[in-house]
Residue frames relative to the residue before (quaternion, step in Angstrom):
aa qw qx qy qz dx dy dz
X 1.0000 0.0000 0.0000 0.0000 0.00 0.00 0.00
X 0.1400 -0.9482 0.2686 0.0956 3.17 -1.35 0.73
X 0.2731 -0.8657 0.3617 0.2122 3.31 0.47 1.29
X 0.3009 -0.7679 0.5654 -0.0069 3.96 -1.08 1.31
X 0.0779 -0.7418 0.6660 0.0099 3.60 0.02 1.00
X 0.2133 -0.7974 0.5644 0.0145 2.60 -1.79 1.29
X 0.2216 -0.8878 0.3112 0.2567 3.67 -0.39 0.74
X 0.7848 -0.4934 0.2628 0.2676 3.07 -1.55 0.85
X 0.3708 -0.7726 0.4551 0.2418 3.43 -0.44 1.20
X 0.3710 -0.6988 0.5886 0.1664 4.11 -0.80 1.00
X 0.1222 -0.8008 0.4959 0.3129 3.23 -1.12 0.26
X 0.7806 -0.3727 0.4605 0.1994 2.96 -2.06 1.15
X 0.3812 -0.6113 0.6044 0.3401 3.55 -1.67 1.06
X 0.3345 0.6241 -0.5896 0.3885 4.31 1.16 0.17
X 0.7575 0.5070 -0.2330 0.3389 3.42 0.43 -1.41
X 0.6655 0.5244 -0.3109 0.4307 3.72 0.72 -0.81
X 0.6004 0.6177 -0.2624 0.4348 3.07 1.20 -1.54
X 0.5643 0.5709 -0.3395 0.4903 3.96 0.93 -1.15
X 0.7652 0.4634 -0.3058 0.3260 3.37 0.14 -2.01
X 0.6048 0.5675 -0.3478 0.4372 3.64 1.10 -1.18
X 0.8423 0.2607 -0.3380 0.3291 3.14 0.30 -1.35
X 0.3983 0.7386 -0.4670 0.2787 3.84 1.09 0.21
X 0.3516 0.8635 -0.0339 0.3600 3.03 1.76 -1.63
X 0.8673 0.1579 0.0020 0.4722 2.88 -0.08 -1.76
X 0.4488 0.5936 -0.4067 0.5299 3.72 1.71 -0.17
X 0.7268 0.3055 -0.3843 0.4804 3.56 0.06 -1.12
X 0.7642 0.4572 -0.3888 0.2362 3.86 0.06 -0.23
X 0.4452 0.6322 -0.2220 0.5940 2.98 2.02 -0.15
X 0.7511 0.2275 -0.3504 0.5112 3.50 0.39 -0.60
X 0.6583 0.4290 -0.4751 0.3960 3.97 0.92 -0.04
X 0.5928 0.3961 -0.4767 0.5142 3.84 0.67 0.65
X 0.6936 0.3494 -0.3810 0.5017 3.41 0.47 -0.26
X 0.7587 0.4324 -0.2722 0.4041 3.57 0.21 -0.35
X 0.4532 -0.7930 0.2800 0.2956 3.25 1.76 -0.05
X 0.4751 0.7059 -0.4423 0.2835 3.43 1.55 -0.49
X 0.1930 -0.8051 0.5609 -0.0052 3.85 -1.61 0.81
X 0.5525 -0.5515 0.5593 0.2787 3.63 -0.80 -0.08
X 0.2509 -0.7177 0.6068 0.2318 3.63 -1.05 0.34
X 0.1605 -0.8334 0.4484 0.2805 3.55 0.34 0.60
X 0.5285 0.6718 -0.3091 0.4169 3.56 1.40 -0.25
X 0.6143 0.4385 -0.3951 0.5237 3.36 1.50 -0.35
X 0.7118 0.4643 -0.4276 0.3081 3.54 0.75 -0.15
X 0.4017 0.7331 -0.4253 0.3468 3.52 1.55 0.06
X 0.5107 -0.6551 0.5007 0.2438 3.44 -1.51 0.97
X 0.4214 -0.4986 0.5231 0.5478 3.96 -1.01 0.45
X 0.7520 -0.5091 0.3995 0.1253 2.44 -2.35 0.39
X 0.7057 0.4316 -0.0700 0.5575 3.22 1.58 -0.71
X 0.0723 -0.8680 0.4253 0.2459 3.80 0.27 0.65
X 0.3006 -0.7637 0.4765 0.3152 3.22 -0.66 1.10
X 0.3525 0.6323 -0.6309 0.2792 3.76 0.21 1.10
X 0.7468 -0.5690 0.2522 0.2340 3.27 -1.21 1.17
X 0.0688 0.8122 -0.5703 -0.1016 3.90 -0.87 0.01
X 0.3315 -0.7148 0.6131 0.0563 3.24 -0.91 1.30
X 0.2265 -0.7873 0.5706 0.0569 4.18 -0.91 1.26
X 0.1184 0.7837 -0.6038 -0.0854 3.68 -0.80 0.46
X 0.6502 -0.5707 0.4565 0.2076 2.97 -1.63 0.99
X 0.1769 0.6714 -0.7069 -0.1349 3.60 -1.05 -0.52
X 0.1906 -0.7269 0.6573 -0.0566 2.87 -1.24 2.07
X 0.4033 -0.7073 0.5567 0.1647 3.89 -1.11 0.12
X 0.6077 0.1723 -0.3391 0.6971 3.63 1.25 0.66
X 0.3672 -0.7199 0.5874 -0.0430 2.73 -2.15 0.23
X 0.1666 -0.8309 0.5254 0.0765 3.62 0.38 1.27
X 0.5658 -0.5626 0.5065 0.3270 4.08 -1.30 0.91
X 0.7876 0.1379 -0.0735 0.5960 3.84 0.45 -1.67
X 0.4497 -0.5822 0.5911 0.3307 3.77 -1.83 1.41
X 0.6550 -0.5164 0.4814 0.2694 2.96 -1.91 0.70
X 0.4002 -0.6767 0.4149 0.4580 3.94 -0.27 0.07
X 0.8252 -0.0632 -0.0264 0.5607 3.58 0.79 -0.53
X 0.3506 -0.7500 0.5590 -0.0467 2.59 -0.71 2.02
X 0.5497 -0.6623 0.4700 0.1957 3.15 -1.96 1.47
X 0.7360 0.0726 0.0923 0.6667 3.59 1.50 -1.22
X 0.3821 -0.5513 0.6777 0.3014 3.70 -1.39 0.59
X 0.2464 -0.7174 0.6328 -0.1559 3.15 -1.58 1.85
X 0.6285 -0.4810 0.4639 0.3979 3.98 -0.98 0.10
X 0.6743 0.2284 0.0898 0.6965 3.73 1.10 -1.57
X 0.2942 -0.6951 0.5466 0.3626 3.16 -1.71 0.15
X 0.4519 -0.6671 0.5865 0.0822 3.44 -1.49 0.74
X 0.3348 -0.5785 0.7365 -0.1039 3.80 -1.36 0.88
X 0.8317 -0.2106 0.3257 0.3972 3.66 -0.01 0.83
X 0.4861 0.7075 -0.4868 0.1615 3.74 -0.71 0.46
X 0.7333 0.2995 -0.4545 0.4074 3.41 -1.00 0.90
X 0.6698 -0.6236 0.3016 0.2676 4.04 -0.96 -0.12
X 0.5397 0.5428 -0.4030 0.5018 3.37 1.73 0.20
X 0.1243 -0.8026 0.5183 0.2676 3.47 -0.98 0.13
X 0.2699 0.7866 -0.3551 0.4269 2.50 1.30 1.39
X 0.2829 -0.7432 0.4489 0.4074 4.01 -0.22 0.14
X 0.2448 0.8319 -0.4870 0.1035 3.43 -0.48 1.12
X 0.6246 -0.6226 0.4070 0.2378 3.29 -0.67 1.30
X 0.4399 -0.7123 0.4805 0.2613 3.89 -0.28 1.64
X 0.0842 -0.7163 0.6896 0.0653 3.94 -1.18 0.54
X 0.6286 -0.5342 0.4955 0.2720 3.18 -2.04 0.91
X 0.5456 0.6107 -0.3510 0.4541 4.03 1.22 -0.26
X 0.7619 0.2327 -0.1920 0.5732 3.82 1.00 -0.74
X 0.5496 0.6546 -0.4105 0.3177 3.84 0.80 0.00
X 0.0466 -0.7512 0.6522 0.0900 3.46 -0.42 0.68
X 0.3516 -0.7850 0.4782 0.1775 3.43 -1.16 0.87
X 0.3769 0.6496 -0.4175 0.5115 3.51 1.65 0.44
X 0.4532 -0.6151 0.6156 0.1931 3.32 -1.48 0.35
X 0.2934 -0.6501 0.6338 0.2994 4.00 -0.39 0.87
X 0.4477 -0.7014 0.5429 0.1131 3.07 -1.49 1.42
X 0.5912 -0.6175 0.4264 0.2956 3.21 -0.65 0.74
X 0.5930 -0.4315 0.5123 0.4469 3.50 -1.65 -0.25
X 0.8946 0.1951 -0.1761 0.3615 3.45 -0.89 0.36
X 0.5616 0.5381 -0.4513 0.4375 3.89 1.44 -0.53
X 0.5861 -0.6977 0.3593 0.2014 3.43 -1.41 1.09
X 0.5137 -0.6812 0.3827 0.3543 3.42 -0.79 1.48
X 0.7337 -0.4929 0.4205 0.2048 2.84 -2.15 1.11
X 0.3539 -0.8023 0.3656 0.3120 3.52 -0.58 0.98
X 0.6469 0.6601 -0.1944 0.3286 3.28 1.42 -0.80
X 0.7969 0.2838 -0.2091 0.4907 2.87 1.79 -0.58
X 0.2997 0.7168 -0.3172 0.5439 2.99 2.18 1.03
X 0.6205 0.4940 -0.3570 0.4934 3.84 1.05 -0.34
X 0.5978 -0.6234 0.3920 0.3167 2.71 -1.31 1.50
X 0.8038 -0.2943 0.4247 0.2949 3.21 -1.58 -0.06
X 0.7492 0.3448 -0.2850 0.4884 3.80 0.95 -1.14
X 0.7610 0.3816 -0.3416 0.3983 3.93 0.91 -0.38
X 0.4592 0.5294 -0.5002 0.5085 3.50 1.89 0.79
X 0.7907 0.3661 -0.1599 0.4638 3.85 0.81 -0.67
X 0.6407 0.5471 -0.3712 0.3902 3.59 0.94 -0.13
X 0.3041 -0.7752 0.4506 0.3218 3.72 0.26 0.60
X 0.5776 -0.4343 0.5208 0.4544 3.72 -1.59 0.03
X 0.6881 -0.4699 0.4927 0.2508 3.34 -1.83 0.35
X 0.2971 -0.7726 0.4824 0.2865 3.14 -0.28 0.57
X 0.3858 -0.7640 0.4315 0.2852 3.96 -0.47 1.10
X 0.2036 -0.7731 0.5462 0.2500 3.77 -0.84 0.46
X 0.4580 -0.7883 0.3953 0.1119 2.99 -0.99 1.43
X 0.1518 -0.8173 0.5554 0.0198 3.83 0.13 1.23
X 0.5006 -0.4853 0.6618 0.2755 3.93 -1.57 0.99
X 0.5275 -0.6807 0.3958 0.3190 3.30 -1.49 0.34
X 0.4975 0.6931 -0.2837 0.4378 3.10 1.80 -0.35
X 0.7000 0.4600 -0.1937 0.5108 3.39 1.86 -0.81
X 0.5272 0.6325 -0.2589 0.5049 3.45 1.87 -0.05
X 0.4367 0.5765 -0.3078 0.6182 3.77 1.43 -1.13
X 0.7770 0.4776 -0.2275 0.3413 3.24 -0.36 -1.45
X 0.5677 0.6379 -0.2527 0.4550 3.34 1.17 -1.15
X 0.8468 0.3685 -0.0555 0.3795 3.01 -0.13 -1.64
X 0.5202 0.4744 -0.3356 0.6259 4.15 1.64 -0.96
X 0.7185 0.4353 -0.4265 0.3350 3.99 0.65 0.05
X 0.5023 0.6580 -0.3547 0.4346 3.46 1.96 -0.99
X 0.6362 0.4691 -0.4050 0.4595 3.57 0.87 -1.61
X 0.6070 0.6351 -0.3052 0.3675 3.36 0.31 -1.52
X 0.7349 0.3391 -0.2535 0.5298 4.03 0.93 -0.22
X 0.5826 0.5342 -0.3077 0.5296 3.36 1.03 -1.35
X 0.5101 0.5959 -0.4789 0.3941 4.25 0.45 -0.81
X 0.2458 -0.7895 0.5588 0.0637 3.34 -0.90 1.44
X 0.6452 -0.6712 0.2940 0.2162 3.28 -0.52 1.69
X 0.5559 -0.6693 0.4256 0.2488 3.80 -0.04 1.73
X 0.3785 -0.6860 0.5528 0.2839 3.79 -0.78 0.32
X 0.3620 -0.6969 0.4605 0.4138 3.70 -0.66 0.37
X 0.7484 -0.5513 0.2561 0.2653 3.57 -1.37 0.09
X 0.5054 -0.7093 0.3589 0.3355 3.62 0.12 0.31
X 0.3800 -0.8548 0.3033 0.1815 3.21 0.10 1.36
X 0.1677 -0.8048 0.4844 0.2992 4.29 0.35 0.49
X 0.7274 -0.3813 0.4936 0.2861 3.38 -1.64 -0.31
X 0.4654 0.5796 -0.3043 0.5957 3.61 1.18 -0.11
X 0.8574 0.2102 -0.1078 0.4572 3.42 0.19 -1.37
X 0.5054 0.5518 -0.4870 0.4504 3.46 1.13 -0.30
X 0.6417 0.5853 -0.2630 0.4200 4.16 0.81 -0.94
X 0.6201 0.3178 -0.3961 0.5980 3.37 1.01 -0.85
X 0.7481 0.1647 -0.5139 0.3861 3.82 -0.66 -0.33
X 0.4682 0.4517 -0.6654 0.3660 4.12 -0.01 0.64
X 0.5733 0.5182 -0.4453 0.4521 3.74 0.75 -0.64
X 0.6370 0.5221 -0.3277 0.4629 3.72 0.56 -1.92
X 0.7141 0.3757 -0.3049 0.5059 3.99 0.54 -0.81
X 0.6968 0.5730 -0.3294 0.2787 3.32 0.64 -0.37
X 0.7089 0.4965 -0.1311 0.4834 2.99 1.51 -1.38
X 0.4885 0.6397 -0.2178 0.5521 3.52 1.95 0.06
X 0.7804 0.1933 -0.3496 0.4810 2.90 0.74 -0.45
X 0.4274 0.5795 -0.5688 0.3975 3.50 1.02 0.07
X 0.5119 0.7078 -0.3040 0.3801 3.80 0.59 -0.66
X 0.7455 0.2907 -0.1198 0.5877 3.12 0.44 -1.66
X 0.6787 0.3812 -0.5266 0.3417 3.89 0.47 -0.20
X 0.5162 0.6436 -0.4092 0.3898 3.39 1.47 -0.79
X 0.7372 0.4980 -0.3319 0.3137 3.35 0.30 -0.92
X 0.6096 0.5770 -0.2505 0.4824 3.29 0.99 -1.41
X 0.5040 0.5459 -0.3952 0.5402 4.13 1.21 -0.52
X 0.7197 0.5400 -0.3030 0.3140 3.38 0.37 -1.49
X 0.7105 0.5790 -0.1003 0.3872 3.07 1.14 -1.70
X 0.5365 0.4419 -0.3139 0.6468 3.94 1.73 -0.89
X 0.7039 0.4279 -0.4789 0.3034 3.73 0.23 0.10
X 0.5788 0.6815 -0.3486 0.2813 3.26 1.13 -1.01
X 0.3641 -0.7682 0.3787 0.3658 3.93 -0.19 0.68
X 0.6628 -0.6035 0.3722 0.2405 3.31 -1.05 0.91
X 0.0781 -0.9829 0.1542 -0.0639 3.74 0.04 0.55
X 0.1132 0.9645 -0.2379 -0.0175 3.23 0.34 1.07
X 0.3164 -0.7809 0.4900 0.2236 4.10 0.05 0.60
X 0.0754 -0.7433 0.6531 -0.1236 3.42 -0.51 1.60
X 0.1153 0.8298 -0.5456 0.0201 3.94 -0.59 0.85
X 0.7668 -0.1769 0.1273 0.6037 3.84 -0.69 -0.72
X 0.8584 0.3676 -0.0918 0.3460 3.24 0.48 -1.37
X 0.3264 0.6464 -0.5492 0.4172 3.83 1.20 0.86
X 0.2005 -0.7352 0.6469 -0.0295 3.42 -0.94 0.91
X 0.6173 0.6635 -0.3784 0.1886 3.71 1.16 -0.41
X 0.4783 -0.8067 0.2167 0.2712 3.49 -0.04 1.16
X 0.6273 0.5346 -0.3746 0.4248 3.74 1.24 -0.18
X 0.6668 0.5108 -0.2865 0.4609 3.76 1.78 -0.18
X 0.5059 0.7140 -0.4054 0.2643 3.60 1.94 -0.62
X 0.7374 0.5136 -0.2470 0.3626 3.49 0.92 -1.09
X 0.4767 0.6380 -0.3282 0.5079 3.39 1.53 -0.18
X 0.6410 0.5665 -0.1112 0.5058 3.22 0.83 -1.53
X 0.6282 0.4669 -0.4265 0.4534 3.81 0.40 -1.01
X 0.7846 0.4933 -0.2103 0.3112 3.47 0.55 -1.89
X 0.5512 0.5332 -0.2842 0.5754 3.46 1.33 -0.78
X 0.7632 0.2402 -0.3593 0.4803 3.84 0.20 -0.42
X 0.6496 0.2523 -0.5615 0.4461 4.12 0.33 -0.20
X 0.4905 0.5102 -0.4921 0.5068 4.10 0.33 -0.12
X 0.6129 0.2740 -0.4220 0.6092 4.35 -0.19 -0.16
X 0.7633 0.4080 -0.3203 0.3850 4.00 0.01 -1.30
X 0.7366 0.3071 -0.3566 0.4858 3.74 0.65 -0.38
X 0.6071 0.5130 -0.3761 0.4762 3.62 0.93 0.16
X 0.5569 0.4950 -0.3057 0.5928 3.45 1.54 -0.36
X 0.7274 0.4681 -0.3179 0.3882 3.80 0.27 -0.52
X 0.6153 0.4639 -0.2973 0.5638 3.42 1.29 -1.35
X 0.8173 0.0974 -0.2369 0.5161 4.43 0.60 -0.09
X 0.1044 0.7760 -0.6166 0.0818 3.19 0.39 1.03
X 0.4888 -0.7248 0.3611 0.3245 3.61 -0.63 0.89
X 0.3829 -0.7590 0.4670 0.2433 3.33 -0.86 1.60
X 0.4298 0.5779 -0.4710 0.5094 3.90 1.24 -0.08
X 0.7929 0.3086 -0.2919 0.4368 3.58 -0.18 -0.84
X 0.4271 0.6016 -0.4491 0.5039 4.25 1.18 0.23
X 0.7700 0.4660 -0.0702 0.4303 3.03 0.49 -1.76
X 0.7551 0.0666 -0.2266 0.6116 3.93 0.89 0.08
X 0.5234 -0.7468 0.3117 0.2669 3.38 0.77 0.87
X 0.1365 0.8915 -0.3525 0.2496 3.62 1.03 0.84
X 0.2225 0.8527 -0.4612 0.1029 3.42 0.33 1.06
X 0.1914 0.8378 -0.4859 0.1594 3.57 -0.85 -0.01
X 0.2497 -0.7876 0.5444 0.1445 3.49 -1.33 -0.01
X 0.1861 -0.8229 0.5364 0.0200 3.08 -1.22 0.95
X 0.5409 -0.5526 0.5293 0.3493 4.16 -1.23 0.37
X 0.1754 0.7224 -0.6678 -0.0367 3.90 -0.83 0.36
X 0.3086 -0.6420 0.6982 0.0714 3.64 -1.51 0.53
X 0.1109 0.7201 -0.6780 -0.0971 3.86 -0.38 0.97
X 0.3489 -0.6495 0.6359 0.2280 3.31 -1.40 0.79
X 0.0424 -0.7924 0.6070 0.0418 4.16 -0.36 0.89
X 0.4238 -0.5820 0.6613 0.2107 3.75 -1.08 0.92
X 0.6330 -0.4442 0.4812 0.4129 3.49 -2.17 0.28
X 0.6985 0.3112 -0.3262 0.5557 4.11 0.72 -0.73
X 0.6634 -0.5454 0.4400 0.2624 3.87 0.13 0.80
X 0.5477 0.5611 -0.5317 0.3202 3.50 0.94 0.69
X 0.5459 -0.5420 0.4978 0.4006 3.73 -1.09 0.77
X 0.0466 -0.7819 0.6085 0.1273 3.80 -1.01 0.92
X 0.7989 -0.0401 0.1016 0.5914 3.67 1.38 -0.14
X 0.0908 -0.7531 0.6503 -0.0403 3.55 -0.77 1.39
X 0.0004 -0.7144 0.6953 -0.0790 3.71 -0.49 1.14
X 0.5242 -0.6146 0.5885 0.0331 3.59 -1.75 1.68
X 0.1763 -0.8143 0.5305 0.1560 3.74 0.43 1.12
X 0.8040 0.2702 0.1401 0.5108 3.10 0.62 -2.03
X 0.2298 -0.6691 0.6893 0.1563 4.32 0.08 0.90
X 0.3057 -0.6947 0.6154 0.2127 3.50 -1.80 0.69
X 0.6694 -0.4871 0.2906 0.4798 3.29 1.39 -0.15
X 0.6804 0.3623 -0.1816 0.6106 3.33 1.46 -0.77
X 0.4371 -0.6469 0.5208 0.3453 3.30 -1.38 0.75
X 0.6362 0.6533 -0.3514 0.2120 3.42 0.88 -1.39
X 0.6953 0.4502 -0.2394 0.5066 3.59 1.45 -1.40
X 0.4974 0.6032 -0.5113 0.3566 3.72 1.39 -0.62
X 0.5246 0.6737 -0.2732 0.4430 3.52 0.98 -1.96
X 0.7598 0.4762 -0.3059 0.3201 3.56 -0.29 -1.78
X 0.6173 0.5394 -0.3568 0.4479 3.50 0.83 -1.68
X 0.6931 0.5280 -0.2505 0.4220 3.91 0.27 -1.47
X 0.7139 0.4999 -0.2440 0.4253 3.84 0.97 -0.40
X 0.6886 0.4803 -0.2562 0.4790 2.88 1.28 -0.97
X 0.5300 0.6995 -0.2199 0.4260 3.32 1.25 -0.53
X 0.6237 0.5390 -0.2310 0.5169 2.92 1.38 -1.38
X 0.5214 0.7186 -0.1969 0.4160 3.38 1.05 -2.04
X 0.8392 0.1892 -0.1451 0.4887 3.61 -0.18 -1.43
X 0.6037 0.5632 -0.3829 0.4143 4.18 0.55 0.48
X 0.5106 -0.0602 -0.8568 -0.0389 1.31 -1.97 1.07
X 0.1819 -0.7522 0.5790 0.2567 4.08 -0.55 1.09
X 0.7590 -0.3732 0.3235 0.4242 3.82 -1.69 0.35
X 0.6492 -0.4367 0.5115 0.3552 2.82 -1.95 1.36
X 0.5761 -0.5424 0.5228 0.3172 2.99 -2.08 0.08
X 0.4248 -0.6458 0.5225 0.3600 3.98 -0.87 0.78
X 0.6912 -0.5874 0.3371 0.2520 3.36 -1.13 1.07
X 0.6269 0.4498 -0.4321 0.4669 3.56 0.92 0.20
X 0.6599 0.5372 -0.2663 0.4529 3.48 1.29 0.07
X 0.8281 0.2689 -0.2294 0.4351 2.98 1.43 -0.42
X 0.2958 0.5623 -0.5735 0.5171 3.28 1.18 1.06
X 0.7698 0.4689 -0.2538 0.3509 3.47 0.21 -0.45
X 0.8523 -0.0028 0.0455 0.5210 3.30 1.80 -1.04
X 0.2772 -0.7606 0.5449 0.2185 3.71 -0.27 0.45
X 0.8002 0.2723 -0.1665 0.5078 4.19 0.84 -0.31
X 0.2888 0.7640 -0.5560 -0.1543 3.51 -0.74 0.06
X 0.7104 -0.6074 0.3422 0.0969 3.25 -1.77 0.81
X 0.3231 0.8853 -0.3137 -0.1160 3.71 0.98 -0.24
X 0.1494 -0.8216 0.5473 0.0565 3.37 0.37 1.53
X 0.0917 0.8248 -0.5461 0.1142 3.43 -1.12 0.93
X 0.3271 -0.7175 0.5005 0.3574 3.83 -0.87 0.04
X 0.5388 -0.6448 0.5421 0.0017 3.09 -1.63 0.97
X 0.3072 0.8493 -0.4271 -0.0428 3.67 -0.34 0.93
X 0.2782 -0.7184 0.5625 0.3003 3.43 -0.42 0.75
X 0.0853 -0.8510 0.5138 0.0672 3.84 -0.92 -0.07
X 0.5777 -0.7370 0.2703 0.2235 3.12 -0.66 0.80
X 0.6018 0.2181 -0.4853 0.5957 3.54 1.27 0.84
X 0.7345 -0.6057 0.3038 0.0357 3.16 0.50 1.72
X 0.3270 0.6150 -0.3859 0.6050 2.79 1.91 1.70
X 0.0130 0.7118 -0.6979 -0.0787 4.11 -1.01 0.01
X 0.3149 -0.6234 0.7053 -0.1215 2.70 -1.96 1.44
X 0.2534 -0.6850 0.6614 0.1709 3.34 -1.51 0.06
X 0.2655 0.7793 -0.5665 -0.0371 3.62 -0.26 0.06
């Protein structure tokens, strides 16, 4: 038997030419006729009906699965939460902590008191290194334990017995010097103290009546009056140890006169024994007056 294959029929540039020019009709008559497409019909519903698969996440764990389970979970679960109701776990009641058992040891963190949850950290101050060096060369600089002093030899222990020695010779010397010096006391117009007045009375009429009886016959004769500062210095036996001219009157003659008479009326009376426990010198600084009916005073 014989079997006749036929061959496949090709197509013809007749045939292309058609398809094209069909083509270009149909696209022609949809601009000119105006016709369009709803592109809104070609849109997908909103809602895809392609499956979705929910999972729980629970926070315990049960040994045997439940036979017929309410929701698909990470673990299986036996019951869990306080409604006995079916209700559909939320992110508002879920605690991601594990409830601690009876007896496992409370959580420190949520053991701390109240003040080391609310009291913030110190805030650190932030120091240059130049202010850090400085720092730390100031810690050593305290912390340095305090050198011992040197051990003192036998050499040096001799010189300060000398250095003490020759001190106190010093201070006894001085303290000698100082018990000789005569005890001293400055008595002028205006002392009022009553164990020196009666001294004082006798010592000034004795200068004033020795001063009238040589009044200088030069200073009469050119009529030369005036006044003048004097300072007798009187020992404990009433002798004159020093007569110093505080205050010049301008004139030599009355300066002179005052310094003679002084001389003139000395040696005046020992001191009385309540004065001279107390003093070995006195000072009697007074004024000098010559006057013009050719009299002198002291005052």
């Amino acid at each position: 038997m014989m079997t006749t294959h036929t061959a496949p029929a090709s197509i013809t540039a007749s045939d292309r030419l058609g398809l094209t020019l069909f083509l270009a009709v149909a696209l022609h008559m949809i601009f000119i006729l105006g016709l369009s497409f709803d592109l809104e019909m070609l849109k997908l519903p909103e809602e895809s009906p392609l499956p979705t698969m929910e999972i729980t996440l629970v926070h315990s764990r049960s040994e045997d699965a439940p036979e017929d389970a309410d929701y698909l979970a990470q673990a299986n679960q036996r019951g869990g939460g306080s409604s006995p109701e079916k209700a559909r776990p939320s992110s508002q009641n879920f605690n991601p902590l594990p409830t601690p058992k009876q007896g496992d040891a409370p959580n420190t963190q949520q053991a701390a008191s109240p003040r080391m949850q609310t009291d913030p950290l110190p805030a650190m101050q932030m120091m240059t290194a130049e202010q850090s060096e400085r720092t730390v060369l100031e810690l050593d600089e305290k912390r340095e334990t305090p050198t011992r002093p040197e051990p003192v030899t036998a050499a040096q222990l001799i010189e300060s017995s000398r250095e003490l020695a020759s001190l106190d010779a010093e201070i006894r010397q001085l303290k000698e010097t100082l018990a000789k010096l005569p005890r001293e006391k400055h008595l002028n117009a205006n002392t009022r103290e009553y164990k020196y007045a009666a001294y004082m009375d006798a010592w000034r009429a004795k200068v004033e009546s020795i001063g009238n009886l040589n009044y200088p016959d030069e200073a009469k004769k050119r009529k030369i009056y005036g006044r003048l500062l004097l300072d007798v210095v009187i020992n404990a036996d009433g002798s004159v140890k020093r007569i110093d001219l505080l205050r010049s009157s301008g004139h030599k003659i009355l300066d002179d006169a005052a310094i003679r008479i002084v001389t003139l009326a000395a040696p005046f009376a020992p001191f009385p024994e309540h004065i001279r426990k107390d003093f070995d010198v006195l000072h009697i600084t007074r004024t000098w007056v010559f006057e013009d009916n050719d009299q002198m005073r002291t005052r």
